[in-house]
BADRENDREN-76888 format. One line per 4 residues: number of its first residue (from 1); their letters; for each residue x, y, z of C-alpha. Coordinates in steps of 0.2 Angstrom, whole numbers. Layout:
N
NUM	A	X Y Z ~ ...
***
This chain:
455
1	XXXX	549 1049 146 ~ 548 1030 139 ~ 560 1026 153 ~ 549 1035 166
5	XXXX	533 1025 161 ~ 542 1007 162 ~ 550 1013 180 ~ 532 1016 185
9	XXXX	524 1000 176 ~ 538 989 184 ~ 534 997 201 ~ 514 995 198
13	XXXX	516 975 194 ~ 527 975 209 ~ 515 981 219 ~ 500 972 214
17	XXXX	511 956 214 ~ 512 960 234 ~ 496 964 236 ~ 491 947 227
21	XXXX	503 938 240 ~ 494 947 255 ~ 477 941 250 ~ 483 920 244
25	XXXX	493 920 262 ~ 476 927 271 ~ 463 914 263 ~ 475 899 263
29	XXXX	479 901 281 ~ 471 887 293 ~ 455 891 301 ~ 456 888 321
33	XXXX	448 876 330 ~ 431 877 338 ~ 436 865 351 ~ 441 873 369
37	XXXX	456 884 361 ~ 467 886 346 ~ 482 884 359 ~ 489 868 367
41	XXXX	489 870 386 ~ 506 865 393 ~ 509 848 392 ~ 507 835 408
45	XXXX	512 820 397 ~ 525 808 407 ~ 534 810 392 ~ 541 825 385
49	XXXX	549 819 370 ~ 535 809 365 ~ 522 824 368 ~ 534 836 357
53	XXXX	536 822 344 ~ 517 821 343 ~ 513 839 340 ~ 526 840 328
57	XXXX	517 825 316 ~ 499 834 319 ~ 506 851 314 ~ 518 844 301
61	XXXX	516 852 282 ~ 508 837 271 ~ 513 844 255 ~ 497 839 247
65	XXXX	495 838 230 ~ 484 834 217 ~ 463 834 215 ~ 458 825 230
69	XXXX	443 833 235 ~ 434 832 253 ~ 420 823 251 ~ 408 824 266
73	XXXX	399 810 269 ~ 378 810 273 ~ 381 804 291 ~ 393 820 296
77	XXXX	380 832 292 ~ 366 842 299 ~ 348 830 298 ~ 333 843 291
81	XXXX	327 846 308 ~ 342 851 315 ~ 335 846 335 ~ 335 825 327
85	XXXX	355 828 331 ~ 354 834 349 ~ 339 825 352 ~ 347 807 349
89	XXXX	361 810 360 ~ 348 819 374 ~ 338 802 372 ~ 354 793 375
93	XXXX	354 800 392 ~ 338 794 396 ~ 340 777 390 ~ 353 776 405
97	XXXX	348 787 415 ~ 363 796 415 ~ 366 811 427 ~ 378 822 416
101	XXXX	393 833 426 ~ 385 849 431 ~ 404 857 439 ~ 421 850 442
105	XXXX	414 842 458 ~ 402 832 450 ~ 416 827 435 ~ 426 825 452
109	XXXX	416 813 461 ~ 414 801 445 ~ 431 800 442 ~ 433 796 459
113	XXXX	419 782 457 ~ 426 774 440 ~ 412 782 429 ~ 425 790 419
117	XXXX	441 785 416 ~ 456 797 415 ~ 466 799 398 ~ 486 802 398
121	XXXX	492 820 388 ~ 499 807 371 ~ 499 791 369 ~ 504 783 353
125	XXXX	489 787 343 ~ 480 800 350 ~ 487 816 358 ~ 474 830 370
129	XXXX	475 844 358 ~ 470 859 366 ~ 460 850 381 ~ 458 861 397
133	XXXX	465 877 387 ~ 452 886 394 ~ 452 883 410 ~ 456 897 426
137	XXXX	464 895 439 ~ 449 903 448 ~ 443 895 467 ~ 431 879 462
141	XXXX	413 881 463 ~ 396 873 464 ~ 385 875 448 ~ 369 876 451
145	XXXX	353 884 446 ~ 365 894 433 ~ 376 901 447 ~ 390 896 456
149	XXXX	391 893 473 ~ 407 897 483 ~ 415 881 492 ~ 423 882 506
153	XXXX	432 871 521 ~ 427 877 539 ~ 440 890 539 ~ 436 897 522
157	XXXX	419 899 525 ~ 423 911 541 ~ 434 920 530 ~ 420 922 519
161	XXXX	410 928 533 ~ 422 939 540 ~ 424 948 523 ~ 406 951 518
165	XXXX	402 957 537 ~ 417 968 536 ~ 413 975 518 ~ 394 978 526
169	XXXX	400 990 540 ~ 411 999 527 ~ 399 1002 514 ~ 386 1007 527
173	XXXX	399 1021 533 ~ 404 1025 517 ~ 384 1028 512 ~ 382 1038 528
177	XXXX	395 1048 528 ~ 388 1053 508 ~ 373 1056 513 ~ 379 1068 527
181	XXXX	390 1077 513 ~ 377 1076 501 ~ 364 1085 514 ~ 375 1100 519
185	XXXX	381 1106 504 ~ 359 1104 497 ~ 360 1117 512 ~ 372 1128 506
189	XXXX	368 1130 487 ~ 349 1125 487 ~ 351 1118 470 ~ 347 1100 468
193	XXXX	354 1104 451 ~ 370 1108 453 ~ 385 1098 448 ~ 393 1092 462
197	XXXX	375 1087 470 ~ 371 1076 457 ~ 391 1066 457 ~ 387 1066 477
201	XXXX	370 1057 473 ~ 378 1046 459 ~ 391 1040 473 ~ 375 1035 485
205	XXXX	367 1025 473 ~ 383 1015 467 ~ 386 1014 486 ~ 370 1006 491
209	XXXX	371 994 472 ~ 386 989 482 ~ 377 984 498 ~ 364 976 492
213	XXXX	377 965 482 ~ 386 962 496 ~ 369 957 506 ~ 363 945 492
217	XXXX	380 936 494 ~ 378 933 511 ~ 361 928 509 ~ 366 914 497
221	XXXX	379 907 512 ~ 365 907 522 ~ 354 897 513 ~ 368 884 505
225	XXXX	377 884 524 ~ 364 884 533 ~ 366 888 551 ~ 383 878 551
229	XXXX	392 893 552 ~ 399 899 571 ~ 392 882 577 ~ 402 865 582
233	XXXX	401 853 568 ~ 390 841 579 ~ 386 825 573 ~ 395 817 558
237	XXXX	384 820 541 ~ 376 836 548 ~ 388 848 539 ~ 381 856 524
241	XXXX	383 847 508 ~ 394 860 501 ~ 406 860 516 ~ 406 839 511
245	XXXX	409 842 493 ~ 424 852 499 ~ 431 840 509 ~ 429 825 493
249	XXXX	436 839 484 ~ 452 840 494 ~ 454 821 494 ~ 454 818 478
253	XXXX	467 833 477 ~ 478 826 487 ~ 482 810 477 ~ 475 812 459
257	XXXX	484 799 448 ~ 500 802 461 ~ 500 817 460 ~ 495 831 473
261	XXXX	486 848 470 ~ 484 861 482 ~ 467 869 483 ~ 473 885 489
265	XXXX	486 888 476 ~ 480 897 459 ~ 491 886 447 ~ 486 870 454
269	XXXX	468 871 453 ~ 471 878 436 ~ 482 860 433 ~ 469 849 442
273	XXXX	455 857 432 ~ 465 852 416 ~ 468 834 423 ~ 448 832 429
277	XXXX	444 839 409 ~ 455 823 402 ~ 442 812 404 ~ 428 801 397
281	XXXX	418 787 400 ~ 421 768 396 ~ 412 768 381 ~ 418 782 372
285	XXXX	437 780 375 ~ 433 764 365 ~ 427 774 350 ~ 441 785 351
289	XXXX	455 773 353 ~ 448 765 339 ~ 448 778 327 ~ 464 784 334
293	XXXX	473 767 328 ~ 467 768 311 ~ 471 784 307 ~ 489 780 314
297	XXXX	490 765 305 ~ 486 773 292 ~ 495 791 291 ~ 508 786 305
301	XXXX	501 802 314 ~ 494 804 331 ~ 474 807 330 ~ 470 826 338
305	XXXX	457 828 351 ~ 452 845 356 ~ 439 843 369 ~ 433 826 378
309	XXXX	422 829 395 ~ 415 845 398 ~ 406 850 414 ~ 389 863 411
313	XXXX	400 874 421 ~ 413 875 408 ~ 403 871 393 ~ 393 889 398
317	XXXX	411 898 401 ~ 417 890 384 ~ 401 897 378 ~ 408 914 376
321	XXXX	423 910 364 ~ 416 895 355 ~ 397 898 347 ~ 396 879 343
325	XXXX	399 873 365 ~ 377 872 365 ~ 367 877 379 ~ 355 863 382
329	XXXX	349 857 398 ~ 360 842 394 ~ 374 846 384 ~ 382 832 376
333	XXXX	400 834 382 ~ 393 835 399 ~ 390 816 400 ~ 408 811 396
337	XXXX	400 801 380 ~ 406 816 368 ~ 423 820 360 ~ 431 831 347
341	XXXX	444 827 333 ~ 452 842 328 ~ 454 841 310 ~ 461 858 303
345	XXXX	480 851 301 ~ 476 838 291 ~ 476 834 274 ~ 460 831 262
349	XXXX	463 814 262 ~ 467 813 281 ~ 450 820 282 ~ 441 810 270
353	XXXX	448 795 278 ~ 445 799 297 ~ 425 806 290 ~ 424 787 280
357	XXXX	427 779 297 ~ 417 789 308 ~ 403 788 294 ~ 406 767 294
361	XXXX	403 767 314 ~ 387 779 312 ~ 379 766 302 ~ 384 752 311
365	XXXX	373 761 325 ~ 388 767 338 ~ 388 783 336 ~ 380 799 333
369	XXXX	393 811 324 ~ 392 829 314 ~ 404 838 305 ~ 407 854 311
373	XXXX	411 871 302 ~ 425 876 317 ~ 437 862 312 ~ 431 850 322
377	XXXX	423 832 322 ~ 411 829 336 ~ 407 811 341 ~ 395 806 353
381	XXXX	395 787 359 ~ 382 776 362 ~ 386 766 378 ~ 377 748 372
385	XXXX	383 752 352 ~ 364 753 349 ~ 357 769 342 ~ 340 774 355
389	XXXX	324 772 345 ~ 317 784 336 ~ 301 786 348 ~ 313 790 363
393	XXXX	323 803 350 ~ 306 812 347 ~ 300 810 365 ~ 318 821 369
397	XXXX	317 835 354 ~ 309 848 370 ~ 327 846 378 ~ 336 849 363
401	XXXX	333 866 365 ~ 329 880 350 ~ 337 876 333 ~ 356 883 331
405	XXXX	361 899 323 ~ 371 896 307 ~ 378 909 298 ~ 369 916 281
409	XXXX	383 911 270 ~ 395 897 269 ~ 413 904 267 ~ 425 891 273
413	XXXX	436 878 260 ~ 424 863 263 ~ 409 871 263 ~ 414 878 245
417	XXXX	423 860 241 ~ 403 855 246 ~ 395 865 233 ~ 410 862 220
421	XXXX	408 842 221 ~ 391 837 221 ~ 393 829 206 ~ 408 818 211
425	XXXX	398 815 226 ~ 383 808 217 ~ 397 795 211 ~ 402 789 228
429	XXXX	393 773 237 ~ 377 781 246 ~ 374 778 263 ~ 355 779 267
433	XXXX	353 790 283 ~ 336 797 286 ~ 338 817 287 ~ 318 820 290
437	XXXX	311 822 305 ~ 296 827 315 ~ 295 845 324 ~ 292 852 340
441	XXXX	290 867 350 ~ 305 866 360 ~ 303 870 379 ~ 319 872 394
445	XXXX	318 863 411 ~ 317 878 424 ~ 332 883 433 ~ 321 881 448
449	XXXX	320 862 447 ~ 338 860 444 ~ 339 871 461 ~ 328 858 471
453	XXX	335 846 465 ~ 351 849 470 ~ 347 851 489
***
């Protein structure tokens, strides 16, 4: 009996000593990234061995040991009124009257007139992390007015015709010949209730859903293409400006930093989109080169960055997987002034270095920067290293858009180091950073103006 009970005690600690393994593996695993994906897209780095030698350093095991605790700094987080931090880099915009990327064409046509300057895969202190994970190799498209426009060369845009006029005559058919079916057999049972009546009816009206899809779409060809379509191309200039677009497009495909694309091919627009995502303005590749080096200096490891420029097209795409890509009428990624460092591989003091910098250049005026809870850093730069005034920042708090969401509780490991340190905090030199701002009702340009503006 006495050997019975120790059999069962020995296989009850055994048990719980699992269990206890299960549960530390699940809460010390590594949170993912908010930035475009958890994944790395395949590499176009010009060289392999320095692209596999990077991502090997940033996902290296630091072995950290000790009580260092992260210590967030005043200038990484959230102001009071949470608007101040969109507002500043809306403001920013207007400052310089910057017109932000609304698709890859527009990214497209900037890089084409040096507004933004295109970044290789690795370099030796920064490596695109995760960049362009999320793009599809889907046609490209016009984004306006919250829709997207098909683009099309001459040819494509008969095609387009051709399909929708054909799918018209089908449908039409299809809804006749239902409706005949549908008549006959109300004629035969009398019972608008009976079984097969109803499916017959169901049919119709998915059927004629159908059409009038199908009729909208043509519609929009007709108002973006105008009468262009079955006529001569006429005079140069007075093609539609989506049928130009497509041809800038197809230029800049054809030698993108000597390399060719082919519009037609799935994989390569999929690979240009990843190449028109590596990019950023002047200003900010400054910022990010700078921080970059220190870090490397300092740790001998690449600096990961997970999203640089980021079209409204994409950044409402990204939307779905990534709560933190906001939905303003000018998203901050969209200017080519914002980027992310992904910092959920590195160590505490890693972090509390990379936060000190970011926190010392925030002062200084350069940036505008947040810590956020997805593992990532984002840094916004301003072009002139000044910070707009504050009148400007209030003027802009209608674009900013509604206050973000944020979850009820705080659950990951620096949100509880947050709580956990404030006293070691209290010790550490205070930056002063004003976190109290003025409110106001926030209000949304109309998609209406963005439409007319467009044309």
């Amino acid at each position: 009996m006495t050997n019975r009970k120790a059999r069962y005690l020995l296989l009850l600690i055994v048990v719980t000593a699992a269990f206890a393994a299960g549960v530390w593996t699940r809460f010390t695993l590594k949170r993912p990234s908010s930035g475009e994906s958890s994944t790395v897209p395949t590499p176009r780095a010009s060289d392999p061995a320095l692209w596999a030698r990077s991502i090997d350093k940033v996902k290296e095991d630091r072995g950290e040991t000790g009580n260092v605790a992260i210590e967030i700094p005043a200038e990484l987080r959230h102001y009071d009124k949470r608007r101040w931090f969109l507002a500043t880099q809306v403001a920013e915009v207007k400052k310089f009257k910057l017109q932000p990327a609304q698709d890859f064409v527009d990214l497209a046509a900037m890089i084409q007139r040096g507004e933004m300057v295109s970044l290789p895969a690795v370099t030796d202190t920064y490596i695109l992390f995760g960049v362009g994970a999320r793009v599809d190799g889907d046609a490209f498209t016009r984004y306006v007015a919250n829709q997207n426009l098909p683009l099309n060369d001459e040819g494509g845009l008969r095609d387009a015709y051709a399909r929708l006029e054909s799918a018209h005559a089908k449908l039409q058919k299809e809804i006749s010949d239902l409706q005949a079916q549908a008549q006959s057999h109300f004629a035969a049972v009398k019972n608008r209730t009976d079984t097969k009546q109803g499916e017959l009816e169901s049919e119709i009206t998915a059927r004629q859903q159908e059409l009038k899809s199908n009729d909208e779409d043509k519609a929009m060809l007709n108002e973006y293409y105008g009468q262009y379509y079955g006529q001569s191309s006429g005079s140069p200039g007075s093609e539609p400006k989506l049928l130009r677009d497509y041809d800038s497009l197809q230029a800049l495909a054809k030698d993108f930093g000597g390399r060719s694309f082919n519009l037609d091919d799935s994989s390569d627009r999929q690979a240009l989109k990843v190449y028109l995502l590596s990019s950023l303005r002047p200003q900010a590749l400054k910022i990010l080169e700078e921080i970059a080096k220190r870090y490397r200096d300092k740790f001998d490891r690449p600096l990961p960055v997970s999203s640089l420029i980021r079209p409204e097209q994409y950044q409402h795409a990204l939307r779905r997987v990534n709560r933190y890509a906001v939905l303003i009428d000018t998203p901050p990624h969209s200017t080519g002034l914002a980027f992310d460092i992904d910092y959920r591989y590195m160590s505490i003091a890693e972090q509390n270095f990379v936060m000190n910098e970011l926190a010392r250049m925030k002062d200084e005026g350069r940036i505008e920067v947040i810590r956020e809870r997805g593992a990532n850093y984002h840094v916004f730069a301003f072009i002139d290293g000044q910070r707009p005034s504050d009148d400007l920042v209030t003027a802009s708090l209608d674009e900013a858009g509604p206050l973000l969401k944020q979850p009820v509780k705080q659950t990951n490991d620096a949100d509880q180091a947050q709580s956990q340190q404030t006293s070691a905090r209290a010790e550490t030199k205070s930056r002063a950073v004003k976190n109290t701002r003025p409110n106001s009702k926030a209000t949304r340009k109309t998609s209406k103006a963005k439409l007319k503006k467009h044309r």
